[in-house]
C-alpha positions as CSV (number, residue, x, y, z in Angstrom):
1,X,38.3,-43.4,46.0
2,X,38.1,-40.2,43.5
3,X,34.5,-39.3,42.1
4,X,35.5,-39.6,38.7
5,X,35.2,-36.1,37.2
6,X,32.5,-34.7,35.2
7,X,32.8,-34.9,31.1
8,X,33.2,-31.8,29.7
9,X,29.9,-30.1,27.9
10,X,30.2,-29.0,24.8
11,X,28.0,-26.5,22.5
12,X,26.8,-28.4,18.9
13,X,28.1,-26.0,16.9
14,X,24.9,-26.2,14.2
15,X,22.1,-25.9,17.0
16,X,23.9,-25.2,20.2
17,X,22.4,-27.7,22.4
18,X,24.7,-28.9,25.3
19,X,26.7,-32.1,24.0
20,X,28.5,-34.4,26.9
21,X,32.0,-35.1,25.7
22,X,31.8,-38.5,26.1
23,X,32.6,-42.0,24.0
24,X,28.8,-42.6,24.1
25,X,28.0,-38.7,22.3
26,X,28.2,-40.7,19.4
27,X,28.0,-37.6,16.7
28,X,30.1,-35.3,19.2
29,X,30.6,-32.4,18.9
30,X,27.5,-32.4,17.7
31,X,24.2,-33.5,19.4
32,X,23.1,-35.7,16.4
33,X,24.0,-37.1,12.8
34,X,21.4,-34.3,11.7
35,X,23.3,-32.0,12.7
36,X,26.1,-33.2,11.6
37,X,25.0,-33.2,8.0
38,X,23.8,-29.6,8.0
39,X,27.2,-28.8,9.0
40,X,28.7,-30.9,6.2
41,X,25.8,-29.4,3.5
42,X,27.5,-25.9,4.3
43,X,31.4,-26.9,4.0
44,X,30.3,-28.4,0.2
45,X,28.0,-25.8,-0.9
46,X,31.4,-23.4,0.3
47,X,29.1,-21.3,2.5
48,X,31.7,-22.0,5.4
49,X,35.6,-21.0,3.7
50,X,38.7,-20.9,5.5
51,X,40.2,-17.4,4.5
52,X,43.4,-17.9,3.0
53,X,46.1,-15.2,1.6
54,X,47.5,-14.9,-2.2
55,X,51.1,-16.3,-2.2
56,X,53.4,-15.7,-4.6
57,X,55.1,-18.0,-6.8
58,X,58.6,-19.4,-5.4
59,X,60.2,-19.2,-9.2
60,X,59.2,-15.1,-9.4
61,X,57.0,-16.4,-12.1
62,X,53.8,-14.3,-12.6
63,X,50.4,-15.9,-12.1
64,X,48.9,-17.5,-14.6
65,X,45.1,-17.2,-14.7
């Protein structure tokens, strides 16, 4: 029989501690549901933003503002 093989550890991306990927990491991937929330706190105050290019209109339309 195969030793089952080790879970993958993970950094929590607010703190850094070492997160097991595992179903019982509850809050994975990070270590807790505080962490969690701090993360969540910076996506809605728009501290964390995905960057994102200007695209110009399909219809050659100029952009209303």
């Amino acid at each position: 029989m195969k030793p089952s093989p080790k879970p993958p550890v993970v950094a929590c991306p607010t703190c850094g501690a070492a997160v097991s990927w595992t179903a019982a990491s509850r809050w994975k991937p990070f270590c807790s549901e505080r962490c969690k929330m701090i993360d969540l706190g910076q996506w809605a105050t728009e501290r964390y933003r995905v960057p994102a290019e200007e695209q110009e209109p399909e219809d050659g339309a100029p952009p209303t503002q």
